[in-house]
Structure formats: structure tokens, C-alpha cells
C-alpha positions, 0 to 999 in steps of 0.5 A, spaced: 186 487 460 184 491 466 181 487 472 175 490 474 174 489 482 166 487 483 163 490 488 165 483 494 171 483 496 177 481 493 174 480 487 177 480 480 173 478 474 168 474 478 175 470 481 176 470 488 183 474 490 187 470 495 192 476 497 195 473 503 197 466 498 199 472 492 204 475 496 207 469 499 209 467 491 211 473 489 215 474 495 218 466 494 219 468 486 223 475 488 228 472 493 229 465 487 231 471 482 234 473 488 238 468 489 239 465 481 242 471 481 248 471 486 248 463 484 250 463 476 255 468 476 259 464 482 258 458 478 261 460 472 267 462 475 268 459 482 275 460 482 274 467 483 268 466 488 273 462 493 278 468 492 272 472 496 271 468 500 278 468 501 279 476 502 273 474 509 279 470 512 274 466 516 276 459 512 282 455 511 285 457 505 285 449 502 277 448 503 276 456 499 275 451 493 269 446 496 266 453 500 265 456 495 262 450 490 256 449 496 255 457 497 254 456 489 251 451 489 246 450 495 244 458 493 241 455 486 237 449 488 235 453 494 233 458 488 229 452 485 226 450 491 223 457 492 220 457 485 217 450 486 215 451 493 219 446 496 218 447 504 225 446 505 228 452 500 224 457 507 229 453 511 235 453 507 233 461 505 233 462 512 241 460 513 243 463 508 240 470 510 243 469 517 249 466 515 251 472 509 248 477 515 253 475 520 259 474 515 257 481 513 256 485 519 264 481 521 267 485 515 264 491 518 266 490 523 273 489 521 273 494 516 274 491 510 273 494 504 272 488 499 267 485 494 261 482 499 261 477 494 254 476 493 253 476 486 260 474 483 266 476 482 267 484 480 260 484 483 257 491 479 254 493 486 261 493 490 264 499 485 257 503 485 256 503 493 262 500 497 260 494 498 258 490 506 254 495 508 249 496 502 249 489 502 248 488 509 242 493 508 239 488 501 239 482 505 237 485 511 231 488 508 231 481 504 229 478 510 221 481 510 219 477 505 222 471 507 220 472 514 212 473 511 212 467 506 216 462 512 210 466 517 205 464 511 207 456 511 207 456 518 200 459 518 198 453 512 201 448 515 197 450 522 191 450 518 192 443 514 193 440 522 187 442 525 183 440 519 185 433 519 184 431 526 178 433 524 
């Protein structure tokens, strides 16, 4: 069906649109997909993930395991979070994004060339486009829909404090 737009603004079928509303859900659904995406294949091999984050350097080689474990595992009930709107996912979102920013841009900085790691083991996008810095490029541009729905739950938020001093 074709929605039929009337003559009033923003609406469809009779049915007010809320955009602003519309885009902080499909922006939380894109980075959910997002995440469930990088989370199942860690989950099904978390040995391998923790190679990865082995190849960083950045943790001692005994907590690789435990690492890699909350990684997979925080990224899947963040995911979750965002497909039922919890306020936390935003936040947990957030550190993900920053902290998988500031790991990638070390690995540039260094000049590895490994697997970024972002969905698994043998991720198909390190061997079509070298890895880190296309990575690098996803999560930052990742990072407008999740600035817009955190900007969205704070404007939310704002709105339902002023009406109940009321």
C-alpha cells in the first residue's frame, strides 16, 4: 500500500507521523542489526575473537579469553537493549563506539595490518578492504545515528521533567 500524504503536514492515512520519533527507531534498529551482527560470530568462536584482540596487544595475553567474552557478550545484550529501547543500551552503545574508535585508530597508528575484529573471526570485510581504516570509517559514521537517538532520549527526557513539575 502507497501511503497517501493529505494536504496537513505530516500526515499519512489520517495518521499523524512523528519523524523525529521514526528516526530514533530505525537509528537504534540499524546500530541493534549492527551489533547482533558483530556479536553472533564472536560468540560462536570466542577463541578466535580473543586471537584478535590478542594481535592489539593492548591486553595481557591471560585475560584475552575473559576480554573477548564480555566484548561478545556485552555487544549482544547491548543490541537487545536497543531493539527494546532500554535508556542504558545508548549509553552502553556509546562506550563501545568510543572505545572500538580509540582501539582502531591505535592499530593505525601503529601500522598493523590485521583483522579489525569487528564481526568475528575471518571477518569477509578485512579481505575486501584492508581492514582498521575502513573500520575505522563504518564506526565513525556509526556514530550519527547514535549521537541523533542519544540527542533524541535527552530531548524526551527534558520534555517528560518539565511536564511533571507541572
Amino acid at each position: 500500500m502507497i501511503p497517501v500524504l493529505s494536504k496537513a503536514k505530516n500526515v499519512v492515512h489520517g495518521h499523524k507521523i512523528d519523524y523525529p520519533l521514526l528516526l530514533d527507531v530505525v537509528a537504534r534498529w540499524l546500530l541493534a542489526i549492527v551489533f547482533l551482527g558483530a556479536a553472533i560470530p564472536k560468540i560462536l568462536s570466542p577463541t578466535s575473537f580473543a586471537g584478535v584482540i590478542g594481535a592489539y596487544g593492548l591486553v595481557p595475553e591471560m585475560l584475552l579469553f575473559p576480554v573477548a567474552l564480555a566484548i561478545c557478550w556485552g555487544e549482544f545484550f547491548t543490541a537487545m537493549g536497543l531493539l527494546f529501547n532500554k535508556w542504558w543500551a545508548l549509553l552502553s552503545t556509546l562506550v563501545f563506539m568510543l572505545i572500538f574508535i580509540a582501539v582502531l585508530s591505535y592499530g593505525i597508528y601503529l601500522g598493523l595490518d590485521i583483522d579489525c575484529g569487528c564481526f568475528g573471526p575471518e571477518d569477509p570485510e578485512h579481505k575486501a578492504f584492508s581492514g582498521l581504516r575502513s573500520a575505522l570509517g563504518r564506526d565513525l559514521f556509526l556514530m550519527i545515528p547514535l549521537l541523533f537517538a542519544c540527542r533524541f532520549r535527552y530531548q524526551v527526557n527534558k520534555k517528560n521533567q518539565l511536564q511533571e513539575k507541572r
